[in-house]
C-alpha positions, 0 to 999 in steps of 0.5 A: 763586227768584232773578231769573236764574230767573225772567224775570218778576222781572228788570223788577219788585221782589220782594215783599219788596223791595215791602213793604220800600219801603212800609214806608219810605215809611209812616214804620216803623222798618226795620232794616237799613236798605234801599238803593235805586238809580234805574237809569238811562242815566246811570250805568248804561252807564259802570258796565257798560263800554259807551257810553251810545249802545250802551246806548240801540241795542243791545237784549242790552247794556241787559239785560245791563248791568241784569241785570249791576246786579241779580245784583252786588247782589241785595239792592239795590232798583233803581227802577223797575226796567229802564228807558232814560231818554230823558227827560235828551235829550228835556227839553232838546228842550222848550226848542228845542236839539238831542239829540245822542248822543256815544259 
């Protein structure tokens, strides 16, 4: 079953993308060795072709934009899967400045 099948896949890893990762973690010998993304807004957007304020406004362009990562490259482990990052506008607001979106 693929992630276009099945939409309890497109915000989780699979199974075997899940154990990969503990064995990992555990210190096992894993070959080859698995790669992994942190999908978030930085990088995300951009890569996709849209603004990074479209990616945070407009529902159907986030999950396309994620769903586009997860289909180009399927055997990646995206962490921690779909997910906006708002916390790189909401950090500096604990020092006192203001969040601007520039798209």
């Amino acid at each position: 079953m693929t992630y276009k099948d099945n939409p309890l896949l497109w915000f989780r890893m699979t199974d075997k993308q899940w154990d990969l990762l503990v064995d990992v973690i555990n210190g096992k010998k894993v070959e080859p060795l698995p790669i992994g993304f942190i999908v978030d807004s930085p990088w995300l957007p951009n890569w996709f072709g849209i603004s990074i304020l479209d990616y945070y406004t407009n529902d159907s362009l986030w999950f396309e934009a994620n769903m586009k990562a997860i289909n180009k490259f399927p055997d990646v482990i995206f962490l921690p899967g779909f997910w906006s990052e708002y916390g790189y506008v909401y950090r500096t607001v604990s020092f006192r400045s203001e969040k601007f979106f520039f798209g």
